[in-house]
mmCIF file of the N, C-alpha and C atoms, coordinates in Angstrom:
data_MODEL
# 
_entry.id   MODEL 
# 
loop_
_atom_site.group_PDB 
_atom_site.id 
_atom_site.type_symbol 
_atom_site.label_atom_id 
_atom_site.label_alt_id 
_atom_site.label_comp_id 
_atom_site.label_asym_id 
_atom_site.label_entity_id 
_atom_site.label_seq_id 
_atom_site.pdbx_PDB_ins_code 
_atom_site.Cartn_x 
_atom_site.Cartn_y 
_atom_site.Cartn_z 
_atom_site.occupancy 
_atom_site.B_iso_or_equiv 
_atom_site.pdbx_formal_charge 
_atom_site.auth_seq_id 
_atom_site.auth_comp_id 
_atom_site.auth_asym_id 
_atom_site.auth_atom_id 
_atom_site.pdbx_PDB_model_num 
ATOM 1   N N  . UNK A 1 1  ? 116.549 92.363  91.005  1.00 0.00 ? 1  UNK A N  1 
ATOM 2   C CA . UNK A 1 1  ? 116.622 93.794  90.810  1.00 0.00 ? 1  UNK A CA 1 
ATOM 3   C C  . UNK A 1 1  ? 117.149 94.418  92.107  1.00 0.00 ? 1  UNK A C  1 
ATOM 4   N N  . UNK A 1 2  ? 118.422 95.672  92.236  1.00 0.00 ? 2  UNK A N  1 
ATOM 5   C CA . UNK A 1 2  ? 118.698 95.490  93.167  1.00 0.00 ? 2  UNK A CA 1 
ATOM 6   C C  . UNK A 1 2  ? 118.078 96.912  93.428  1.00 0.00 ? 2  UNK A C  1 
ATOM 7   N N  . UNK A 1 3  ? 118.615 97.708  94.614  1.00 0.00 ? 3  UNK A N  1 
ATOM 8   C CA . UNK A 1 3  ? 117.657 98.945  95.195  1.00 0.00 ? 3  UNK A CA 1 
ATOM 9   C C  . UNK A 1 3  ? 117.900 99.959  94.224  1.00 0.00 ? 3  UNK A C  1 
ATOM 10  N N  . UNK A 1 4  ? 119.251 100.477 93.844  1.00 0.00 ? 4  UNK A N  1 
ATOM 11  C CA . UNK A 1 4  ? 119.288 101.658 92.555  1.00 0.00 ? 4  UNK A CA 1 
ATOM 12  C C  . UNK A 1 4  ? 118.425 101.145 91.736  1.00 0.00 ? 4  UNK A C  1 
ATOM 13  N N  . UNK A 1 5  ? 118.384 100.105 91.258  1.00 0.00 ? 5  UNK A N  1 
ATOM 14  C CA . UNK A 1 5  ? 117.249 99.659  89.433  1.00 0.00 ? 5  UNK A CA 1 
ATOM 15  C C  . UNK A 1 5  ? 115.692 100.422 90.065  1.00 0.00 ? 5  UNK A C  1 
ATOM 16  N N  . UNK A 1 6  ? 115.607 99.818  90.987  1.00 0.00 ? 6  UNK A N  1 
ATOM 17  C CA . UNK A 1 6  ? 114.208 99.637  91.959  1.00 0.00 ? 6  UNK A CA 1 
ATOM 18  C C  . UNK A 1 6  ? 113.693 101.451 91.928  1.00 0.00 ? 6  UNK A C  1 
ATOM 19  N N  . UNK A 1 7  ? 114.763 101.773 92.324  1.00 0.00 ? 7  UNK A N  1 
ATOM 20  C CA . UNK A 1 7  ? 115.228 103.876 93.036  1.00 0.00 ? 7  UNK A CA 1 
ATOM 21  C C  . UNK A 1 7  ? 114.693 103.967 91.352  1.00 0.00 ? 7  UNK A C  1 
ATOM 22  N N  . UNK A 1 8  ? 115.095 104.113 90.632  1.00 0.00 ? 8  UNK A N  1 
ATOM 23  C CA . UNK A 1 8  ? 115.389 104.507 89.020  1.00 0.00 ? 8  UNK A CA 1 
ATOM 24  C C  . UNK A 1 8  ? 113.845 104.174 88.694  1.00 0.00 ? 8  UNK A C  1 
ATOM 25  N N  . UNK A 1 9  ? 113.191 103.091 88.614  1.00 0.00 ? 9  UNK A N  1 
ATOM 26  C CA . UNK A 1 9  ? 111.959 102.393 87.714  1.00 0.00 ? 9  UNK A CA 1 
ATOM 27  C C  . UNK A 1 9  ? 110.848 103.417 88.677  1.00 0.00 ? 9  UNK A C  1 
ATOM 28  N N  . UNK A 1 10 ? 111.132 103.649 90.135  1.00 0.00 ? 10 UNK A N  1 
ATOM 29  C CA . UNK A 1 10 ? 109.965 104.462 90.868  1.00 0.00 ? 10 UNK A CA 1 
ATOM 30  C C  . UNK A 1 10 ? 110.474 105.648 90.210  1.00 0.00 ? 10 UNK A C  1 
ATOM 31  N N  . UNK A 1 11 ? 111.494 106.372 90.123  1.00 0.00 ? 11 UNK A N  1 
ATOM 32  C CA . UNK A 1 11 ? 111.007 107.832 89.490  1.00 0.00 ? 11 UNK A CA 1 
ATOM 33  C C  . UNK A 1 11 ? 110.977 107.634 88.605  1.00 0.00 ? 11 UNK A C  1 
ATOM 34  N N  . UNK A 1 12 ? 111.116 107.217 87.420  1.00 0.00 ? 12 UNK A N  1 
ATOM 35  C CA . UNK A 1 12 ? 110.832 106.968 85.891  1.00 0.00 ? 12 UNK A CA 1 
ATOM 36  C C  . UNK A 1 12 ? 109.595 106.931 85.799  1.00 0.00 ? 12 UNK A C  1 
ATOM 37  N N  . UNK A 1 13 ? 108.832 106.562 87.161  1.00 0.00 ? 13 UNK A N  1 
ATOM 38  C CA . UNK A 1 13 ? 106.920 105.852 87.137  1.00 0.00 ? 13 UNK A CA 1 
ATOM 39  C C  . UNK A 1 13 ? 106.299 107.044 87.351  1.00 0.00 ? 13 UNK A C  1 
ATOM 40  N N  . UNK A 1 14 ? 107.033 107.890 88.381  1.00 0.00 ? 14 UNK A N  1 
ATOM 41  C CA . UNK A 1 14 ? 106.771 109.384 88.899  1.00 0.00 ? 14 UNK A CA 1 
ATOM 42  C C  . UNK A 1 14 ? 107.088 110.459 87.989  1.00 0.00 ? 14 UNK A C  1 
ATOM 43  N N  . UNK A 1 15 ? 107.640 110.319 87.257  1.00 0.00 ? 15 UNK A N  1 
ATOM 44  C CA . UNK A 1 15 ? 107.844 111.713 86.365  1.00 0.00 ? 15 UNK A CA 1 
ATOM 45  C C  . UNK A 1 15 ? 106.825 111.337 85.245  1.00 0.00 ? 15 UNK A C  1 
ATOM 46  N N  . UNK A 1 16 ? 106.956 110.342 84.427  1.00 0.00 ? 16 UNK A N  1 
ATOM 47  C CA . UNK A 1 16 ? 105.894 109.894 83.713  1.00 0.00 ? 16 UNK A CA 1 
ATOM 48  C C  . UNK A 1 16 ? 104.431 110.088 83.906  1.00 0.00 ? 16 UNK A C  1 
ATOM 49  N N  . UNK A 1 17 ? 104.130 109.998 85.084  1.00 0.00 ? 17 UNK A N  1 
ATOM 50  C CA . UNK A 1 17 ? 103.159 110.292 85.696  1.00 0.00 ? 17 UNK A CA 1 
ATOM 51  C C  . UNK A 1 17 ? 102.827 111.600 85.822  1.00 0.00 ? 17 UNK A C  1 
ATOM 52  N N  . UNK A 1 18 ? 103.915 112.520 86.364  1.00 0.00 ? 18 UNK A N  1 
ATOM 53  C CA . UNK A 1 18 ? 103.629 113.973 86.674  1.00 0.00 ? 18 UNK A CA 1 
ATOM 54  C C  . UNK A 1 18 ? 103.757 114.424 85.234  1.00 0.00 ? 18 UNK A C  1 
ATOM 55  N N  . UNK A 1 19 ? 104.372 114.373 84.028  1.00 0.00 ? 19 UNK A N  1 
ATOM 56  C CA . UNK A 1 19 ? 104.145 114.887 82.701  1.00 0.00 ? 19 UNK A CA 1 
ATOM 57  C C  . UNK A 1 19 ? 103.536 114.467 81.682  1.00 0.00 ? 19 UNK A C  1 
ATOM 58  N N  . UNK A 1 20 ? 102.444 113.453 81.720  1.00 0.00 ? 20 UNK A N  1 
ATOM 59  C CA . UNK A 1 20 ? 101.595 112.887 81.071  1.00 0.00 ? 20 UNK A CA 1 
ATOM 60  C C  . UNK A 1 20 ? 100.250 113.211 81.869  1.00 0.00 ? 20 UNK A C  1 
ATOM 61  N N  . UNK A 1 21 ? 99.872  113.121 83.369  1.00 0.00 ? 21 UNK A N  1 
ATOM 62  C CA . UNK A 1 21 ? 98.929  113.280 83.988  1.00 0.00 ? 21 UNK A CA 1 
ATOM 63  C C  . UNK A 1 21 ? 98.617  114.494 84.590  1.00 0.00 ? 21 UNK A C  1 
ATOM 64  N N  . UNK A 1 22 ? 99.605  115.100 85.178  1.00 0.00 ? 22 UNK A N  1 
ATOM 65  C CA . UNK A 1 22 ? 99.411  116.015 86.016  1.00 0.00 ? 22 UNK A CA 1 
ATOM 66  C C  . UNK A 1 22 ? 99.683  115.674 87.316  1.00 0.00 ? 22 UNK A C  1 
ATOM 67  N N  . UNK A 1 23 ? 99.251  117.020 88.225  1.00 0.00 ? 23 UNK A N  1 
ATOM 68  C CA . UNK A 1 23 ? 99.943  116.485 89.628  1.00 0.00 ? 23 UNK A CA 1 
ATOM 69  C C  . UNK A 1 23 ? 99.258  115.273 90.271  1.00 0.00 ? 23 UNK A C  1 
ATOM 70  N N  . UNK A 1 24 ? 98.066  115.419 89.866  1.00 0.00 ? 24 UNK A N  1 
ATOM 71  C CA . UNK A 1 24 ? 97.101  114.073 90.867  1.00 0.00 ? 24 UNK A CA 1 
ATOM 72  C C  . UNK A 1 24 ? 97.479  112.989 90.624  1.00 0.00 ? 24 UNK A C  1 
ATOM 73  N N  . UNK A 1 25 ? 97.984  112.997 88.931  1.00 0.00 ? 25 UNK A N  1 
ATOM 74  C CA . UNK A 1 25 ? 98.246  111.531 88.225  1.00 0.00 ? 25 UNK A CA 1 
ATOM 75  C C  . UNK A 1 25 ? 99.894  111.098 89.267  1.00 0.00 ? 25 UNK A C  1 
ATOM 76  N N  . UNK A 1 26 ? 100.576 112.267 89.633  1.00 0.00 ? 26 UNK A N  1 
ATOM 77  C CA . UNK A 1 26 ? 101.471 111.826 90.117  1.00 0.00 ? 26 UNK A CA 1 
ATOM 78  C C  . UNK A 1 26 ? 101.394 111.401 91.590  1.00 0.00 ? 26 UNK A C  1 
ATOM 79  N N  . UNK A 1 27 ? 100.498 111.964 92.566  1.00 0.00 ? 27 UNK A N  1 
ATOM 80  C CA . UNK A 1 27 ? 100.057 111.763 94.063  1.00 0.00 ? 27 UNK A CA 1 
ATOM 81  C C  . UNK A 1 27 ? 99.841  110.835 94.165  1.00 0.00 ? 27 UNK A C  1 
ATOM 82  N N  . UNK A 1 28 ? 98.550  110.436 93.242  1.00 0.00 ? 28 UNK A N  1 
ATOM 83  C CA . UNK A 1 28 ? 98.280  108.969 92.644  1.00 0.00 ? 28 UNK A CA 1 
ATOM 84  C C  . UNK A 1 28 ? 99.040  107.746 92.868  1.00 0.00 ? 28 UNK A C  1 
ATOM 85  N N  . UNK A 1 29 ? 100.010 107.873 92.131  1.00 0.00 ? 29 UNK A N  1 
ATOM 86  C CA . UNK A 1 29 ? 101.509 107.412 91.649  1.00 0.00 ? 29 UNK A CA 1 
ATOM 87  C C  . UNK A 1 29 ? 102.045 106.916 92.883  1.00 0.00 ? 29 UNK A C  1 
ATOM 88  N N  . UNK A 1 30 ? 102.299 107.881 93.568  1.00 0.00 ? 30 UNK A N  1 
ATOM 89  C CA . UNK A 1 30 ? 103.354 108.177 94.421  1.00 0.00 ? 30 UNK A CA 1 
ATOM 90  C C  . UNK A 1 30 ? 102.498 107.601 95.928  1.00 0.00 ? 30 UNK A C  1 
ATOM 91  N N  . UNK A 1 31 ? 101.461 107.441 95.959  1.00 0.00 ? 31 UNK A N  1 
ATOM 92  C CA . UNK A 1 31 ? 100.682 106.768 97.312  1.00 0.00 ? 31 UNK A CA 1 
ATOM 93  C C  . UNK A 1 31 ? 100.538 105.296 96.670  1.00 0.00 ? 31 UNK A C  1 
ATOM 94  N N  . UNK A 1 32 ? 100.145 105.110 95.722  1.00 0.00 ? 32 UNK A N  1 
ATOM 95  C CA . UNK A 1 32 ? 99.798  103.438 95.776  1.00 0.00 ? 32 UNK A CA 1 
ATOM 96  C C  . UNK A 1 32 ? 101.307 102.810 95.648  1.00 0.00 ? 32 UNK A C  1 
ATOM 97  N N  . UNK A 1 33 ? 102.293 103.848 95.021  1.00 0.00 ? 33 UNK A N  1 
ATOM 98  C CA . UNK A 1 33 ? 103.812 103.193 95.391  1.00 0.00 ? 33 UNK A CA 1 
ATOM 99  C C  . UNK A 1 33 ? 104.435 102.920 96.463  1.00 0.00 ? 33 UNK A C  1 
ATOM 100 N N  . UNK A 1 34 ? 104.142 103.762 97.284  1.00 0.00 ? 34 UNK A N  1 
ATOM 101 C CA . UNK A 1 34 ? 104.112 103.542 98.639  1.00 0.00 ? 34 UNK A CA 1 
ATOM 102 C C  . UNK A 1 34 ? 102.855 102.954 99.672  1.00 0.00 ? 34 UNK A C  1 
ATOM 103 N N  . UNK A 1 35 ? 101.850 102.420 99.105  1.00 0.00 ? 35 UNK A N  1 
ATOM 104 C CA . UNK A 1 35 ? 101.214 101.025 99.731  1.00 0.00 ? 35 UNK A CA 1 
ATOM 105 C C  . UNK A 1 35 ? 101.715 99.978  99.232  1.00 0.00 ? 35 UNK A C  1 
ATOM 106 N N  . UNK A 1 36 ? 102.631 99.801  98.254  1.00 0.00 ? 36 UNK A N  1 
ATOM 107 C CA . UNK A 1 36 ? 102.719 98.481  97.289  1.00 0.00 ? 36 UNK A CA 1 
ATOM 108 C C  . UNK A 1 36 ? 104.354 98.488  98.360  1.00 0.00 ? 36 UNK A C  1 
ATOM 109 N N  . UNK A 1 37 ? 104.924 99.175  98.631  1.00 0.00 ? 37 UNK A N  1 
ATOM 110 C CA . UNK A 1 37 ? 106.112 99.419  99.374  1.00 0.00 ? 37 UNK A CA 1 
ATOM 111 C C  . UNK A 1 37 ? 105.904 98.462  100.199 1.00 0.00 ? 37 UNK A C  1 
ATOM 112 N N  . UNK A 1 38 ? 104.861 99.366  101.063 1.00 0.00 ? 38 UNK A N  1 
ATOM 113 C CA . UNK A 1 38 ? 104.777 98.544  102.651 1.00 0.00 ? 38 UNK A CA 1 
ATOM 114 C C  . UNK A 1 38 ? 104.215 97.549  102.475 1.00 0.00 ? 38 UNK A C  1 
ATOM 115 N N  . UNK A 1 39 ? 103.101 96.613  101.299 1.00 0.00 ? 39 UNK A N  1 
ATOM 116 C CA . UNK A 1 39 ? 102.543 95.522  101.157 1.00 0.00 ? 39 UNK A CA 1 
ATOM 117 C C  . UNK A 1 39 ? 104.101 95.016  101.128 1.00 0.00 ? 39 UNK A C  1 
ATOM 118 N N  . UNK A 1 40 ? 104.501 95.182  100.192 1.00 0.00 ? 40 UNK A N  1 
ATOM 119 C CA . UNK A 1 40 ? 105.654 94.414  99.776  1.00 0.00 ? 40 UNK A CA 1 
ATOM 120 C C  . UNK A 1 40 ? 106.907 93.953  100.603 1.00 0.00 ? 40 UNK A C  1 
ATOM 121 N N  . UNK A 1 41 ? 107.457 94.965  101.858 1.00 0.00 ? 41 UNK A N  1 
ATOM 122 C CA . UNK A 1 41 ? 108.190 94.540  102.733 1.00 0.00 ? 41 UNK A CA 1 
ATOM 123 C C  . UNK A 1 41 ? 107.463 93.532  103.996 1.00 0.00 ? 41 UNK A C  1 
ATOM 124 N N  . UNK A 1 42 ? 106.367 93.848  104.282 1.00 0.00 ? 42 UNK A N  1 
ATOM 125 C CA . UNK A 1 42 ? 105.215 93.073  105.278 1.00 0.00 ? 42 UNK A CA 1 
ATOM 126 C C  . UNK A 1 42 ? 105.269 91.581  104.422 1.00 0.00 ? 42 UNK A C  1 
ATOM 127 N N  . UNK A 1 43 ? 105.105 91.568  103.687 1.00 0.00 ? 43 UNK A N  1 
ATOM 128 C CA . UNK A 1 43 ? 104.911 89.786  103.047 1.00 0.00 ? 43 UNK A CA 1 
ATOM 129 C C  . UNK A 1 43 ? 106.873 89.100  103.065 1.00 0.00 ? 43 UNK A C  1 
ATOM 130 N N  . UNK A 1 44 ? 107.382 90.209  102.467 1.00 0.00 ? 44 UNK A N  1 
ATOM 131 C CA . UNK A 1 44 ? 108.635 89.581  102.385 1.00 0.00 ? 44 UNK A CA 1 
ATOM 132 C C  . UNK A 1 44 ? 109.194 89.329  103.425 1.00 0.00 ? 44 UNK A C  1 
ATOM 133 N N  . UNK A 1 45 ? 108.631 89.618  105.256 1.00 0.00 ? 45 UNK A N  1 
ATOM 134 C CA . UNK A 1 45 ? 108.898 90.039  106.080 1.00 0.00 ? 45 UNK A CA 1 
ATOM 135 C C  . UNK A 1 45 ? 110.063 91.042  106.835 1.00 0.00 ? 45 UNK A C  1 
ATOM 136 N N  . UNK A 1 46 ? 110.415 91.952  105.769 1.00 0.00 ? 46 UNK A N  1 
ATOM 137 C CA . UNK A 1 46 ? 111.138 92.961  106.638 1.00 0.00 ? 46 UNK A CA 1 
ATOM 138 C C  . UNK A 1 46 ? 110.440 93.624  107.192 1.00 0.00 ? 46 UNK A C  1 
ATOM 139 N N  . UNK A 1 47 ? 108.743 93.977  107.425 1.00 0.00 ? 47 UNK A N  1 
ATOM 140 C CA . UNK A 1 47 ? 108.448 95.128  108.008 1.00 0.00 ? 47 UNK A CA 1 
ATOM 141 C C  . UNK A 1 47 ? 107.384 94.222  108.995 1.00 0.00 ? 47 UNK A C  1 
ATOM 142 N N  . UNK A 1 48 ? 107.701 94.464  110.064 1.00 0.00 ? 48 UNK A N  1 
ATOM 143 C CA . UNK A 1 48 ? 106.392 93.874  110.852 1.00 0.00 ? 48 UNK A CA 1 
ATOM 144 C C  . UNK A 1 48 ? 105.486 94.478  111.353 1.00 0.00 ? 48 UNK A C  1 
ATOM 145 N N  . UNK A 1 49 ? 104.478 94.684  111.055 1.00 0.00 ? 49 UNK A N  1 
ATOM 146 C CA . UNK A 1 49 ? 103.026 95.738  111.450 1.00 0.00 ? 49 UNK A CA 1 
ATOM 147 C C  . UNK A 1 49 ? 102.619 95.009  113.061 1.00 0.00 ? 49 UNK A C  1 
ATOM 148 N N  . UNK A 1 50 ? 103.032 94.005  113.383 1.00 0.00 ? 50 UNK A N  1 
ATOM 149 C CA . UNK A 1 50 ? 102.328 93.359  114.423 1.00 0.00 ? 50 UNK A CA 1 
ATOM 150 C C  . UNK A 1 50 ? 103.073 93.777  115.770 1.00 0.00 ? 50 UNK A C  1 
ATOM 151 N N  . UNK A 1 51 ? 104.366 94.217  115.418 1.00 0.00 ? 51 UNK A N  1 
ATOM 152 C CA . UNK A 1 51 ? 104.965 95.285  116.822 1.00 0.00 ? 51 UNK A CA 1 
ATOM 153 C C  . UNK A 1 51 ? 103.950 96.118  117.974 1.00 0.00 ? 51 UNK A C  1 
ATOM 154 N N  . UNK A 1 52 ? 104.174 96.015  118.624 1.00 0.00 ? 52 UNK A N  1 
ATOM 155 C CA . UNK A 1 52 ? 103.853 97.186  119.527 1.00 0.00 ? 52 UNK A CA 1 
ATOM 156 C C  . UNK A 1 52 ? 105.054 97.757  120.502 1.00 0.00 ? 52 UNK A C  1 
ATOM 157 N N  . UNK A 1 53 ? 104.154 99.084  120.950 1.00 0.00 ? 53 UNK A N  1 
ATOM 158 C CA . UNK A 1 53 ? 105.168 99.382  121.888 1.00 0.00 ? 53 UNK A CA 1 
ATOM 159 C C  . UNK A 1 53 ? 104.844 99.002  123.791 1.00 0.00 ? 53 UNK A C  1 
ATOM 160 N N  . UNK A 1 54 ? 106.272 98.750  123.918 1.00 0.00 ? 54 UNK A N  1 
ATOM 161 C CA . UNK A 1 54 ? 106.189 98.290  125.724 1.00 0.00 ? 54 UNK A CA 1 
ATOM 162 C C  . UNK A 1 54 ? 106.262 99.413  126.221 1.00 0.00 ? 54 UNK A C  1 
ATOM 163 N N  . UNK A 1 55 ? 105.210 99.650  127.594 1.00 0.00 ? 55 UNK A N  1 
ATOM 164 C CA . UNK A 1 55 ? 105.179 100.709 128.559 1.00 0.00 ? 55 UNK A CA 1 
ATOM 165 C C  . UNK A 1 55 ? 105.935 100.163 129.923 1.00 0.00 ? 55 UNK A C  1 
# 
């Protein structure tokens, strides 16, 4: 699946959400999509949490 399909299936999840649930159903939505984000780049390793910064 490439990033447009990916772009498309998250707002399709988000509007669904905001007109079936309401706004919370969509906040909802829209935060665990974005923990499943950052789970998801951290395992695949594009995102590395273990950085710090040099002084």
């Amino acid at each position: 699946m490439n990033t447009a399909m990916t772009g498309l299936a998250s707002g399709m999840a988000l509007g669904f959400a905001a007109y079936f649930g309401g706004f919370w159903a969509f906040l909802l939505v829209l935060v665990l999509g974005a923990v499943g984000l950052i789970v998801g780049l951290a395992v695949q390793g594009d995102l590395d949490l273990r950085t710090r910064r040099q002084r």
